[in-house]
MINUDO-615622 format. One record per residue (C-alpha): residue in one letter; x, z, y. Coordinates in nm, 4 decimals, m for minus. Example, Ala and Ser with C-alpha at 12.3 -4.5 7.8 and 13.67 -1.06 7.14 Angstrom:
2
[site "A", [1.2300, 0.7800, m0.4500]]
[site "S", [1.3670, 0.7140, m0.1060]]
// end
This chain:
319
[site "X", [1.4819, m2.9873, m0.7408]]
[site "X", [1.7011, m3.2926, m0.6325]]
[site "X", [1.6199, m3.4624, m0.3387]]
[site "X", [1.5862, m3.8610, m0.3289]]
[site "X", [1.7784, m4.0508, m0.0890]]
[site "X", [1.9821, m3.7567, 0.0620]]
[site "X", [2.2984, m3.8729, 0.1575]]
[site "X", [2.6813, m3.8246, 0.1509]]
[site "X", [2.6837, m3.6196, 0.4488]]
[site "X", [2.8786, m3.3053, 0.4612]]
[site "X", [2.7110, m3.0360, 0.2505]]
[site "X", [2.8244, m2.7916, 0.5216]]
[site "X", [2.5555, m2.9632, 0.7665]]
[site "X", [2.2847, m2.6835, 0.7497]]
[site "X", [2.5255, m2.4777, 0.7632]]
[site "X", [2.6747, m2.5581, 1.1065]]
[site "X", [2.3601, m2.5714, 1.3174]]
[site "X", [2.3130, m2.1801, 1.1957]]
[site "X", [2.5626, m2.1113, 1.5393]]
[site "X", [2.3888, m2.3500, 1.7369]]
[site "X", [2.0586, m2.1722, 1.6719]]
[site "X", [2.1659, m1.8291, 1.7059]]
[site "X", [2.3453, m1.8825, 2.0568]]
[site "X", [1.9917, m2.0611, 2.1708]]
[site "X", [1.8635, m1.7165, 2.0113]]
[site "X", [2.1174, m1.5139, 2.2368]]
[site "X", [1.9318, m1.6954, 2.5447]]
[site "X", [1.6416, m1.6378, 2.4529]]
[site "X", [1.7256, m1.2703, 2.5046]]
[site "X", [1.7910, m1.1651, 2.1247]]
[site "X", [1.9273, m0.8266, 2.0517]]
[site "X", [2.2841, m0.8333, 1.8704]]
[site "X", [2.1328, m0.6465, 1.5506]]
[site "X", [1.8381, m0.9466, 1.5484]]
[site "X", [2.1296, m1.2239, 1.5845]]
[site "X", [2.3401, m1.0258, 1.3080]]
[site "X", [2.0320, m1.0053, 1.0799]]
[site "X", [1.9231, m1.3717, 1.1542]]
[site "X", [2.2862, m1.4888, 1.0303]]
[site "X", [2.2871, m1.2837, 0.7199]]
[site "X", [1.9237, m1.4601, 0.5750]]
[site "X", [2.0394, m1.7924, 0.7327]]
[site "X", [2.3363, m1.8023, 0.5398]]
[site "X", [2.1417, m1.6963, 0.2385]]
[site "X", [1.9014, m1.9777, 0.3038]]
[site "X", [2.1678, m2.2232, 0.3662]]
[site "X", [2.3353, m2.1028, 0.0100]]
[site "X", [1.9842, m2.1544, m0.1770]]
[site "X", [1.9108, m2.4830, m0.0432]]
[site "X", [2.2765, m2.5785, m0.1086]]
[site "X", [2.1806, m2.5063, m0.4902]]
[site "X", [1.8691, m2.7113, m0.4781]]
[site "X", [2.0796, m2.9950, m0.3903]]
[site "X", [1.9570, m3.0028, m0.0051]]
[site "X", [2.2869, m3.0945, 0.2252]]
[site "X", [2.1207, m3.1875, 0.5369]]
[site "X", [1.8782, m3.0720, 0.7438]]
[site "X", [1.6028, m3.3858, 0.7429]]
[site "X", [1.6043, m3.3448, 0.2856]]
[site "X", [1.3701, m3.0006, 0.3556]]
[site "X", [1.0751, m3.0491, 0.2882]]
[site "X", [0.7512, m2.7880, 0.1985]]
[site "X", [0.8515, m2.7734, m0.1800]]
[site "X", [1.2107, m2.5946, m0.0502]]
[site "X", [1.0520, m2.3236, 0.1766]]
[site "X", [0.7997, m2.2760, m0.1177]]
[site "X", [1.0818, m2.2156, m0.3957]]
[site "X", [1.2670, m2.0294, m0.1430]]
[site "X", [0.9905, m1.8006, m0.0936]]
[site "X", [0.9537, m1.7716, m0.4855]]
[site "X", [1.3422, m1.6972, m0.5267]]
[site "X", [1.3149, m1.4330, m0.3089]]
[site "X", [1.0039, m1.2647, m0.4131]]
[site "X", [1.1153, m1.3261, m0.7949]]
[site "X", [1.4987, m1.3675, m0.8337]]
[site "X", [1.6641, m1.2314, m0.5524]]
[site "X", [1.8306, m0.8862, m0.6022]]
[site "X", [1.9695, m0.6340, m0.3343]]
[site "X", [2.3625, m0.6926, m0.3502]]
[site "X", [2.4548, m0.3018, m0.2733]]
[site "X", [2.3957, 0.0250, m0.1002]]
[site "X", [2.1349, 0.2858, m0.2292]]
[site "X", [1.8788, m0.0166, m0.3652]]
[site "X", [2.1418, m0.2042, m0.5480]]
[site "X", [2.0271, m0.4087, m0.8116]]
[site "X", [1.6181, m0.3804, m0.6452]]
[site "X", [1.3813, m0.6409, m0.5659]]
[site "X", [1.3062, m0.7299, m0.2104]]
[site "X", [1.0149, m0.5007, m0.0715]]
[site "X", [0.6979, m0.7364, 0.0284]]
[site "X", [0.7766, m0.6606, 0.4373]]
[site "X", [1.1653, m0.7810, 0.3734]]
[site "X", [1.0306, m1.1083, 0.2321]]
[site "X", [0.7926, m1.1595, 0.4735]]
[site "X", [1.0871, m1.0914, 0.7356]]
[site "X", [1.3114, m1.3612, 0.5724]]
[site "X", [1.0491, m1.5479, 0.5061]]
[site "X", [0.9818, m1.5814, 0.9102]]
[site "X", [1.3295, m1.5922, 0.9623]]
[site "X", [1.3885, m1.9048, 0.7684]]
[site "X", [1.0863, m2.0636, 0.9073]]
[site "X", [1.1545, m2.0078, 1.2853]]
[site "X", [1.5504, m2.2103, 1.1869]]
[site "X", [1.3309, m2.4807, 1.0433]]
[site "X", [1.1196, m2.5096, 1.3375]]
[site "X", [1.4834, m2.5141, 1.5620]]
[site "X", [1.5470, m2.8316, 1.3347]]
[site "X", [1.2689, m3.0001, 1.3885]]
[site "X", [1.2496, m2.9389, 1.7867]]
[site "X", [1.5744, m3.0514, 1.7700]]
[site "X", [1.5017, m3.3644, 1.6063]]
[site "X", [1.6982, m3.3004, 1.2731]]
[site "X", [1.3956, m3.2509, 1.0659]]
[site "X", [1.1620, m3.5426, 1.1342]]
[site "X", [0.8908, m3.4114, 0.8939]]
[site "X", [0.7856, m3.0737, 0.9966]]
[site "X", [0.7913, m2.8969, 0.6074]]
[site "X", [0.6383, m2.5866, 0.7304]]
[site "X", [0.2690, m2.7731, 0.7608]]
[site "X", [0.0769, m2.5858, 0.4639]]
[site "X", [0.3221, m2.3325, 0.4390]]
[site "X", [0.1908, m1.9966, 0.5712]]
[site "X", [0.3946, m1.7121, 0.5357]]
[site "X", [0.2646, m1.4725, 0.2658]]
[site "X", [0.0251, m1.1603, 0.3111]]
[site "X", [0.1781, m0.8156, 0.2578]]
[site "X", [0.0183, m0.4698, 0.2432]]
[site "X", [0.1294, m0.3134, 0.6052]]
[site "X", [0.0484, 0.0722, 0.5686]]
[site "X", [m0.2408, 0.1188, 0.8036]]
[site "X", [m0.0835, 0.4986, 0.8541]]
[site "X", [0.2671, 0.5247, 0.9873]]
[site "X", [0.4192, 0.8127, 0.8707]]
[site "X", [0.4745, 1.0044, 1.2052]]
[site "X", [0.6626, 1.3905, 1.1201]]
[site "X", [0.4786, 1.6339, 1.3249]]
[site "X", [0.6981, 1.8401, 1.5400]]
[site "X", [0.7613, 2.1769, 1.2732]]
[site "X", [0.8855, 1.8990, 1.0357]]
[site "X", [1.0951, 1.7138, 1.3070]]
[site "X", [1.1929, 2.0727, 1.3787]]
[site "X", [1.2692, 2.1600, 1.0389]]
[site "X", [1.4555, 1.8363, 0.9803]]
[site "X", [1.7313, 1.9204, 1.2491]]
[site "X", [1.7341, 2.2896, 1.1774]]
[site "X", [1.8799, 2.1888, 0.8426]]
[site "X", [2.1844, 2.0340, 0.9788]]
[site "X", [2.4369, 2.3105, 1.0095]]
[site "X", [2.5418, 2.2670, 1.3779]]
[site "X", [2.9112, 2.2913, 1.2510]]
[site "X", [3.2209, 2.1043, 1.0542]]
[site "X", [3.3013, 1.7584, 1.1990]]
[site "X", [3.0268, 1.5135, 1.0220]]
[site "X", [2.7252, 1.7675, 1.0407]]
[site "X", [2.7793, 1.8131, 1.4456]]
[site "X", [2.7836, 1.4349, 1.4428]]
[site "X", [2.5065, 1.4515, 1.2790]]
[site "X", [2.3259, 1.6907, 1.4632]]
[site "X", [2.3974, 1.5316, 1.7925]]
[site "X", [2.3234, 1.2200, 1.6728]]
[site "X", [1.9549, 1.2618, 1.5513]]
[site "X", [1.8772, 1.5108, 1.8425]]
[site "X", [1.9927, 1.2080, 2.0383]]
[site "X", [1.7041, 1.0000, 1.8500]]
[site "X", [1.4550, 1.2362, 1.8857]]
[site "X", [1.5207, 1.2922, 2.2310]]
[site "X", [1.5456, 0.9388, 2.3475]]
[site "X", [1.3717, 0.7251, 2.0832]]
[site "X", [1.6337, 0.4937, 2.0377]]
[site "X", [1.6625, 0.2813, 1.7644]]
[site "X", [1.9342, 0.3377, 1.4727]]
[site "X", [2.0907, 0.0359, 1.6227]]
[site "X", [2.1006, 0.1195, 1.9657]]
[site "X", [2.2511, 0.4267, 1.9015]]
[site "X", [2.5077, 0.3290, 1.6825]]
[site "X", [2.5887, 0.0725, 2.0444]]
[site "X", [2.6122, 0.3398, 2.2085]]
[site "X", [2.9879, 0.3871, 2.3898]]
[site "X", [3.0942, 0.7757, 2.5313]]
[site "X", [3.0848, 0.5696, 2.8710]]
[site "X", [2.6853, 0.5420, 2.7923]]
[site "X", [2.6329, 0.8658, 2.7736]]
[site "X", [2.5862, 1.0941, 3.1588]]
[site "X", [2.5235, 1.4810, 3.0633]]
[site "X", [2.5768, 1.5633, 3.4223]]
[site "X", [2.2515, 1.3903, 3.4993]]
[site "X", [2.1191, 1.3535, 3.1393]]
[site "X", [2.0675, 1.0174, 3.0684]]
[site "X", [2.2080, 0.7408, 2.8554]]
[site "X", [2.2396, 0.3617, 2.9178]]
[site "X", [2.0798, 0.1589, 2.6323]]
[site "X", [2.3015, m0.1764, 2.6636]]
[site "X", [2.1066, m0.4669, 2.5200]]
[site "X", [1.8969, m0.3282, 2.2756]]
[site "X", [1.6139, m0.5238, 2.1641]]
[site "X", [1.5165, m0.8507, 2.3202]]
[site "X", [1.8808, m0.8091, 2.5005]]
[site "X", [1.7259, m0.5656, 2.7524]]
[site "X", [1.8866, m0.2686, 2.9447]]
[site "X", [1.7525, 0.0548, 2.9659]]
[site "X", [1.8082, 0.4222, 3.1206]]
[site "X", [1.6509, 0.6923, 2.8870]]
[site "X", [1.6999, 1.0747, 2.9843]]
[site "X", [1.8181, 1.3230, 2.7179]]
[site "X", [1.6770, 1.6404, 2.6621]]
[site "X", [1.8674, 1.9657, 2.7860]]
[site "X", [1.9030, 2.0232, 2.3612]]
[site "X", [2.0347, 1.6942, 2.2771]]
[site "X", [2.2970, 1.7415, 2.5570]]
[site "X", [2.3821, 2.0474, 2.4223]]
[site "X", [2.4834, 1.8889, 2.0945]]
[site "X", [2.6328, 1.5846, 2.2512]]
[site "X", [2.8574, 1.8022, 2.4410]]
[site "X", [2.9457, 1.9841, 2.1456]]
[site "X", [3.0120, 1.6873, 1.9462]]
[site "X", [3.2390, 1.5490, 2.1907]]
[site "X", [3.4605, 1.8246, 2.2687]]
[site "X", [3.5123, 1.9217, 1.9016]]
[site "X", [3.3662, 1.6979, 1.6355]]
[site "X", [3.4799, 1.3614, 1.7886]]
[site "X", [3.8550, 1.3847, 1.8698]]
[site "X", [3.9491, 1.4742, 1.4734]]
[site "X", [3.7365, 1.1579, 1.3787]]
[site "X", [3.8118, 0.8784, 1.6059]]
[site "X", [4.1310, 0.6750, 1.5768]]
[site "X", [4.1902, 0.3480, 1.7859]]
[site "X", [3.9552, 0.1307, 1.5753]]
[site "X", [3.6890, 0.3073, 1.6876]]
[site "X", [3.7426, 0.2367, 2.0351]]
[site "X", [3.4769, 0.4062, 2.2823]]
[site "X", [3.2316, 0.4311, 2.0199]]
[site "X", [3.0274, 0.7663, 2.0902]]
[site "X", [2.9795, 0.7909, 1.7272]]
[site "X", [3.2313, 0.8085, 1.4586]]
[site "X", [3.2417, 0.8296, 1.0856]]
[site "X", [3.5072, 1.0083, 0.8694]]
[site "X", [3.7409, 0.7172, 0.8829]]
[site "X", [3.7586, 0.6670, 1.2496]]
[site "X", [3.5324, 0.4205, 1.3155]]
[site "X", [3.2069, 0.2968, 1.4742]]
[site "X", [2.9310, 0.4610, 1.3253]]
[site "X", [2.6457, 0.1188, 1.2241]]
[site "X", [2.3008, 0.1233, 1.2151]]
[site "X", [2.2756, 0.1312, 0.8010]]
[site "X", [2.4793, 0.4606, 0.7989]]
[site "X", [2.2532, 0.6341, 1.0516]]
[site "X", [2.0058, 0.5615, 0.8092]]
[site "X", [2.2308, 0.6398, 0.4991]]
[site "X", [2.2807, 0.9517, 0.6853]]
[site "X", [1.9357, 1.0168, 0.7409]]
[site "X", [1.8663, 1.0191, 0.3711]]
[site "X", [2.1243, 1.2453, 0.2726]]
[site "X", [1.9734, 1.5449, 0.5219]]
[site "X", [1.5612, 1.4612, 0.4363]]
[site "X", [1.6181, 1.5454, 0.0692]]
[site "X", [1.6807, 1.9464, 0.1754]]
[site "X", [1.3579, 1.9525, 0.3680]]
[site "X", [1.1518, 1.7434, 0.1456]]
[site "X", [1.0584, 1.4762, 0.3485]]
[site "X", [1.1377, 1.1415, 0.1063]]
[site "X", [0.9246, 0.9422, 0.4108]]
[site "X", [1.1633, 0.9911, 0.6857]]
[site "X", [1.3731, 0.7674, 0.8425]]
[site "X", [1.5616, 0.6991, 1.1545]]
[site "X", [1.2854, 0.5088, 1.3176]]
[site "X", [1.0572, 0.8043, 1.1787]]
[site "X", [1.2110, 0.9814, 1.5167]]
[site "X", [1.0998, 0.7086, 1.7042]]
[site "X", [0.6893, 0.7260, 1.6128]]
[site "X", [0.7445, 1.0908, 1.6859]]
[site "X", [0.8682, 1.0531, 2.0320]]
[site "X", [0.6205, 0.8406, 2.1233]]
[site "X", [0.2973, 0.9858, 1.9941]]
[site "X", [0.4314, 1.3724, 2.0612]]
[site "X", [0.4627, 1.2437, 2.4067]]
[site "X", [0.0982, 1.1048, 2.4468]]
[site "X", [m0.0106, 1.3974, 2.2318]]
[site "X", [0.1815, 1.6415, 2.4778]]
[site "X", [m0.0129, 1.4294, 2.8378]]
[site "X", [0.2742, 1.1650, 2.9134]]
[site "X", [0.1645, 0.8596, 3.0488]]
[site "X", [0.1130, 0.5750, 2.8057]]
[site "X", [0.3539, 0.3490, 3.0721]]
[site "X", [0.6227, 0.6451, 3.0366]]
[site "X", [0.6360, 0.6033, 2.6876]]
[site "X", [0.6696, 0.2267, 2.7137]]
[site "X", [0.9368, 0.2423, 2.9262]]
[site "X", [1.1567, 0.5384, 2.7414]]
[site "X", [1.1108, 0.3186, 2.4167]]
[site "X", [1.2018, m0.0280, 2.5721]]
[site "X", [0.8669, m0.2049, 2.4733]]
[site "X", [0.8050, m0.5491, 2.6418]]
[site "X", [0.4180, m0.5142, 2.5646]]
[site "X", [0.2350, m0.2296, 2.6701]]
[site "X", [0.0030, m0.2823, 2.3634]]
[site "X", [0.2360, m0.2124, 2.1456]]
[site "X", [0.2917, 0.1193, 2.2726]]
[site "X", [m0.0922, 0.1954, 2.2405]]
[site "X", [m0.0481, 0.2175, 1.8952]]
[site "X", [0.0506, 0.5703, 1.9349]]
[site "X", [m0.1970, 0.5901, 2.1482]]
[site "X", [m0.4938, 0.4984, 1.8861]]
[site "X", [m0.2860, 0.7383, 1.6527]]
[site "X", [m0.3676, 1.0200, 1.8948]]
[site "X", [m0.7012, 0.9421, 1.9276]]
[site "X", [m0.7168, 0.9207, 1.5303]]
[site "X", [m0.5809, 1.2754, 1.4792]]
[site "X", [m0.7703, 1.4231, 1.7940]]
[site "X", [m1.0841, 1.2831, 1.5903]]
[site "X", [m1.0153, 1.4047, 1.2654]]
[site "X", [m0.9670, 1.7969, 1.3979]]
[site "X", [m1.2565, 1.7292, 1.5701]]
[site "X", [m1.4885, 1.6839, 1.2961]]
[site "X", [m1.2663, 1.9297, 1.0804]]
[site "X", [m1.2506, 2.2601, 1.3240]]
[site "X", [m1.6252, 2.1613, 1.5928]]
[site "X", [m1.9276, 2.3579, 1.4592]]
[site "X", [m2.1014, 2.0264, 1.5480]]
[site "X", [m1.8180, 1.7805, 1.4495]]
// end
């Protein structure tokens, strides 16, 4: 689709505000792993609208985000790692999708986009499970049991998903995490702007810091080299451990226990509603998980309700 009366400016021009937006996203609060994630699509954007011919920001109009949407639901492919070569799932478009949308409406707050294109343009419906999948605690249980607590990677890997399940930290915030982070004397760890750029102290459980300590005295030292720096968590070539391989990771261990639903944030729901389930307070939870709203930690909340009412009616002579 060429654009009418677009001019000779550089074709770099959409291009170069992606920085300007991001650092008004970093004061705005925005986690590291958002601002990395918001750069990746951006860049893809930027690329597709470069192909349609579109080299500065006030040429977008409706028709763009439309056949951007279309390329991505129909065209766009997964460049590597385990879904290589696979379409986009519906809740990664609709993330890019809103991604791509919330740069537009920078441009035209800013003035650079006169017309605002996203008028008419509503971000596509996608089928949200209704049911989280949330392990129960033997399958949690089971799930660590079947790393072998030695050999240098499976103690990493121990500690680290102990670490998840004790904490509910996010893959991302863990793979933040520094050794300096990390206090087994009193048992907590410092969660250095993790989502929304906020700080938090979670405490880890007496088996977690068992592992930790483990994985740091033995584990550790034969992984990390200098380009790893403080990182607490290391991979085989020495250096920071990301938030993809935790999940990578995670994959590799679920297949032994049959558990094909499980990921890293899968440790997450379980904290959370194995907490509520167990009497913590619904504002303890919020807090340990770093949630800004207190209704979004009442999710787990309606989930325990949910289950309580299904054994109910199940086991009560009366349910």
């Amino acid at each position: 689709m060429e654009n009418e009366g677009v001019g000779g400016l550089d074709s770099e021009g959409i291009r170069e505000l992606i920085p300007l937006y991001l650092q008004e996203r970093r004061h705005e609060g925005r986690s590291r792993s958002t601002l990395c994630q918001d750069r990746s699509v951006l860049h893809l954007f930027a690329s597709f609208l470069e192909k349609q011919r579109v080299c500065e920001p006030r040429a977008i109009n409706r028709r763009h985000l439309e056949a951007w949407q279309d390329h991505l639901r129909e065209v766009y492919r997964i460049p590597h790692g385990r879904r290589k070569g696979q379409a986009l799932r519906s809740t990664t478009v609709y993330g890019w999708l809103a991604r791509s949308r919330a740069f537009v409406g920078f441009l035209v707050k800013t003035d650079r986009l006169l017309v605002d294109p996203r008028g008419g343009f509503l971000l596509p419906r996608y089928n949200r499970s209704r049911r989280l999948f949330i392990p129960t605690v033997d399958e949690v249980r089971a799930f660590l049991e079947s790393i072998p607590p030695c050999g240098q990677l499976a103690l990493r890997d121990r500690a680290l998903f102990e670490l998840l399940y004790s904490t509910g930290l996010r893959a991302g915030e863990a793979s933040h995490l520094d050794v300096y982070d990390l206090d087994l004397v009193v048992g907590t760890v410092c969660v250095r702007e993790g989502k929304g750029g906020r700080d938090r102290t979670v405490p880890v459980g007496s088996v977690a810091a068992e592992f930790l300590a483990r994985y740091l005295a033995t584990a550790r030292p034969l992984n990390w080299t200098p380009a790893a720096g403080n990182a607490l968590f290391v991979t085989k070539r020495g250096r920071r451990m990301m938030g993809y391989s935790v999940s990578v990771q995670c994959a590799c261990w679920r297949d032994g226990v049959r558990l094909p639903q499980m990921t890293p944030h899968s440790f997450r729901h379980a904290v959370a509603t194995h907490m509520l389930a167990g009497g913590a307070d619904v504002r303890q939870v919020q807090e340990l998980l770093g949630h800004r709203e207190i209704t979004t930690t009442n999710l787990y909340t309606h989930l325990v309700i949910s289950d309580l009412i299904r054994v109910h009616r199940k086991s009560h002579p009366r349910g």
